[in-house]
C-alpha positions, -999 to +999 in steps of 0.1 A: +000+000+000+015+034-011+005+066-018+018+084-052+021+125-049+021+147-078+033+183-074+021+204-107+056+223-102+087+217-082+081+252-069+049+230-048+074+210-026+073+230+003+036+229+004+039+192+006+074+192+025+056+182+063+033+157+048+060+134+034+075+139+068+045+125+084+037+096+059+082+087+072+072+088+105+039+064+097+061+044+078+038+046+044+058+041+013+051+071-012+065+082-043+070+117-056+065+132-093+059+163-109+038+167-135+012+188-151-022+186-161-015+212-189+025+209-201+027+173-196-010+156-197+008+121-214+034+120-184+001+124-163-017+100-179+013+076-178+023+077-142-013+074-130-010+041-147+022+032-135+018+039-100-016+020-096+005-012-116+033-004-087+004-007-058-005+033-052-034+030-033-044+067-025-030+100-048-022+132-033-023+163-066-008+193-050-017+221-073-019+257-077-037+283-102-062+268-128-050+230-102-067+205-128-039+184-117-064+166-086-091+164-113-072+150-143-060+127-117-092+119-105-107+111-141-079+085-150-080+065-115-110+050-091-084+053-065-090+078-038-077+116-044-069+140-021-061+174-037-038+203-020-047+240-032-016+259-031-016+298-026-006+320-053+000+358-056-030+369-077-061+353-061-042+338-024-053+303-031-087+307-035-090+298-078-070+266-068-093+261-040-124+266-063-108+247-090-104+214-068-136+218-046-159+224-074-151+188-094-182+175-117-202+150-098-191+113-104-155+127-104-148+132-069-117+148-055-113+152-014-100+187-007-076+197+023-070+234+032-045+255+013-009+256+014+013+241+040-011+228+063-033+206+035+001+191+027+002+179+061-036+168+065-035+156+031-005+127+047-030+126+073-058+119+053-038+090+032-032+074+062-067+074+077-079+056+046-055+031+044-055+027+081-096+017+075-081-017+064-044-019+085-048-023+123-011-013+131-017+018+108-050+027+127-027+023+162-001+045+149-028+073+138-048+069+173-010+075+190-004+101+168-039+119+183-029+115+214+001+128+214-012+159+198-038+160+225-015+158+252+008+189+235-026+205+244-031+197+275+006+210+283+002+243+266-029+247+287-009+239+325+022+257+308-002+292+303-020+287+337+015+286+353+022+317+339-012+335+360 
């Protein structure tokens, strides 16, 4: 089980930078390309195919601007898609955002927050679903929570100390 990431332009990587951290730390095997709806719609098409052939299970599309990337994905696959809006200059995010969310029905494409922080959820995400059918994946994830939760609870007695 592994999950493929496309990046529409290497100038993406940092928006997806913490998420491949987080699918190392789950131990999830993923693969990295960057290719583009528009320039390259072949290489698309072609790596779609060869990462279901190598096992891909889930796709991440991290895309920015017009972002047909998570779309085109979705239309050549009936794996899951997750699809990362990045911010731009012009519009802040908000035409990828449209672009991705707004996907013809029977095409579906789930949709993570913008930037930096969708790359993340968007690991997150990846590993929920495949956790649905991997018990030592689903124990990781609920440690994971916990963890966070207990970063929480420390902020709170941290602050309180500070009264």
């Amino acid at each position: 089980m592994s999950v493929t990431i496309f990046l529409g332009s290497d100038s993406d990587f940092e928006v997806i930078k913490e998420g491949l951290e987080i699918l190392k730390e789950f131990q999830v095997p993923f693969n990295l390309e960057v290719t583009s709806a528009h320039r390259s719609p072949e290489r698309t098409v072609r790596l779609i195919k060869e990462a279901e052939q190598q096992g891909t299970k889930i796709f991440i599309a991290v895309a920015g601007k017009a972002a047909h990337l998570p779309g085109v994905v979705a239309s050549h696959t009936v794996c899951p898609v997750i699809g990362v809006p990045v911010e731009s200059q012009a519009l802040a995010g908000l035409d990828a955002l449209l672009s991705i969310v707004q996907m013809p029905k029977g095409i579906p494409v789930a949709t993570v927050a913008l930037g930096k922080t969708g790359g993340a959820n968007a690991a997150l995400l990846a590993i929920s679903i495949l956790a649905v059918r991997d018990e030592e994946l689903k124990n990781k994830l609920e440690a994971y929570r916990k963890k966070m939760a207990e970063k929480v609870e420390e902020s709170s007695r941290r602050l309180k100390e500070k009264l």
